[in-house]
Phi, psi and omega in degrees: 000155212208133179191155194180152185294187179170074197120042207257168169246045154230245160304147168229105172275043197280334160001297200290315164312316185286336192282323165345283172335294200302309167316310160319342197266310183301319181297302184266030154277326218261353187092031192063257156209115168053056165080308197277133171312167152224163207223129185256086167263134183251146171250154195228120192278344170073001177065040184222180207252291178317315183265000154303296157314311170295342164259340142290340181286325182275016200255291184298325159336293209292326176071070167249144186308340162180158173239111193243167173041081218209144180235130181187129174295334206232086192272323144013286223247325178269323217268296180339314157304307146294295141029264205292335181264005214016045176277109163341140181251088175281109170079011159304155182281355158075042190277330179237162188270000154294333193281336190252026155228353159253161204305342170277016210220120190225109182290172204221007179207153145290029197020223177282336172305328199280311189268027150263331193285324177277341135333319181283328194296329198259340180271335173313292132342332208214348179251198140258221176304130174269140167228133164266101165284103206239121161229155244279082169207167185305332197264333197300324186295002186246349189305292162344300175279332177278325164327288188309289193324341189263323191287324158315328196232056151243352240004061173247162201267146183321150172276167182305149147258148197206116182251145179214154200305169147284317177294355229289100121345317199218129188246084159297287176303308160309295162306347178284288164351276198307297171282352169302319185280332165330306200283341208297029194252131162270015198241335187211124171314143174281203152210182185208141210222092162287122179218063181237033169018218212316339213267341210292305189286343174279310145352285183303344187277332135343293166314305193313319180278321193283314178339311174315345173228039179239014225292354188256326203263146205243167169274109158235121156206182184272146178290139251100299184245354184191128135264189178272007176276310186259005153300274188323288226252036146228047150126337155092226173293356153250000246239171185274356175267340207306146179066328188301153172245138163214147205252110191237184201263332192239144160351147165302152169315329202243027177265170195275033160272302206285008192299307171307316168271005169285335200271305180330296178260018171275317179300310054052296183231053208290140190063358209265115170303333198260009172264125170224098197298332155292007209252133179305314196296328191269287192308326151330315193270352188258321211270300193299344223248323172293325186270320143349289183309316180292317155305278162339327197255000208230336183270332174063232181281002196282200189278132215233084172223203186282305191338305187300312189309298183258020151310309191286321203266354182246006159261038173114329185326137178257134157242120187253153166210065144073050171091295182357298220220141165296170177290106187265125202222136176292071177259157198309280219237119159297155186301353159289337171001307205270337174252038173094326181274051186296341182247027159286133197224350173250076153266048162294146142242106188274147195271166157205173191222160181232135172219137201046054171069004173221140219261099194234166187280118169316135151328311218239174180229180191274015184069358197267173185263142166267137209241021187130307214228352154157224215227114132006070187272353195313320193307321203293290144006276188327335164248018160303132185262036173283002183269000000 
């Protein structure tokens, strides 16, 4: 099973479902994995709690074998319910801090802990005063220690934390804030770090009236909280993103490690709108659907269940996917452990930039050791001050 909101007036993952299918389609063109079809049902969680839950419940109902490549704000309310059926969580998008501690649940990125951390790593070097703009909630209190760890150990001084309501419609007052504090190095440009996932963009139109007289303060922010989707529709190379730096988990769209799966939905999925081979969300669901693929061909002719699945990803299996990612493998407690994150197992990160409107792989890099695919943050982590 494969699930995301969709039709919300809020985050939307239609994507994510449609690249599932789509995969499904492809594979078992191909004559399945080792001969068995493979069958994708997808649920749409609605950006709600209940019905998060009612799609794990119909996940175990259905007795399916893992819930793979996948988005939901409420992991609360779903990973209990898989848990208790014993299904795998394959590959969620790393919206919550439960994907990275329970034991059913094995991400395929560092969510947002990498990519603030690695962001501060990169703002270090290039910025003066930082302000992070955050929101003033229990999940928001943690934004703040991830950020600082990536800026400390470029040794730059901590960022403003500038809390803004959750309910907010109009950020005047919080952006006025951010930037001001921003400007106040007159020797080095500032930066200002919007970290309000969906919200982000009603942020920005708030930055946008204030900006003209800050003309010096940069842009930093995460995949997530900004794609090439919301670049386009808000002006593309004249748009508030321009210049901005952003920090994701995987290659840029237009590196040739995505080719196979660009060939996948040109095959599958030709017209279909709701696929964006640039979408974290989508590329997110082929790296978890590969890591499956890898599973399914390694159980071979054996009994093919959630039990089998998740036997297989804890008894060591190594996964490559093809560059995308370092080779990713599961041990009960991963090197984060100690901060809270035991079942991160990825923490890379690519710096990237938008220029001419387009979200391209950055000149300078985050200082981290790199595996290929961008910079390590795990050390930088270890010394996030979140417990």
């Amino acid at each position: 099973m494969t699930w995301a909101p969709q039709g919300t007036d809020a985050t939307n993952k239609p994507g994510m479902p449609a690249m599932a299918l789509a995969y499904a389609k492809w594979i078992n063109s191909q004559g399945g994995i080792g001969g068995r079809k493979l069958q994708v049902l997808t649920c749409n969680d609605h950006n709600n709690s209940v019905d998060a839950a009612k799609c794990a419940r119909r996940a175990a109902d259905e007795d399916v074998v893992a819930v793979v490549g996948s988005y939901s704000q409420f992991g609360d309310s779903f990973l209990a319910p898989l848990e208790s059926a014993g299904i795998p969580y394959i590959g969620g998008y790393g919206v919550t801090t439960d994907e990275f501690t329970g034991m059913m649940s094995y991400p395929v990125n560092g969510g947002q802990p990498a990519l603030l951390a690695g962001l501060g790593r990169a703002l270090s070097g290039s910025c003066g005063p930082v302000s992070l703009v955050r929101p003033d909630s229990i999940a928001g209190d943690e934004l703040p220690a991830l950020l600082d760890s990536g800026l400390k150990a470029g040794g730059h001084p901590e960022a403003r934390d500038q809390l803004a309501a959750e309910d907010l419609t109009e950020y005047g007052a919080p952006s006025g804030r951010a930037l001001r504090y921003a400007s106040g190095d007159a020797l080095k440009e500032g930066c200002v770090v919007p970290a309000l996932g969906d919200r982000t963009d009603t942020f920005m139109d708030s930055l946008r009236r204030e900006r003209a007289d800050y003309p010096a303060v940069r842009l930093g922010t995460v995949l997530g909280s900004v794609d090439q989707t919301m670049i386009n529709a808000t002006g593309g190379s004249s748009g508030p993103y321009e210049g901005a730096y952003v920090t994701g988990w995987y290659p840029p769209a237009s590196d040739a490690r995505w080719k196979p799966m660009r060939q996948v939905i040109d095959k599958e999925a030709f017209g279909d709108n709701r696929i964006d081979p640039a979408d974290a969300g989508v590329q997110t669901t082929w790296i978890a659907y590969t890591v499956l693929k890898a599973v399914l061909e390694k159980i071979g002719d054996g009994e093919v269940s959630a039990d089998s699945v998740r036997k297989t990803l804890d008894g060591g299996l190594a996964v490559s996917t093809g560059g995308l990612t370092p080779t990713l493998r599961w041990p009960y407690e991963g090197k984060l452990a100690s901060v809270g994150f035991p079942r991160m197992v990825n923490a890379d990160v690519t710096l990237q930039v938008v220029r001419d409107g387009e979200l391209v792989a950055a000149r300078e890099g985050l200082g981290g050791a790199g595996t290929g695919t961008g910079s390590d943050m795990t050390g930088t982590l270890e010394n996030a001050d979140v417990r």
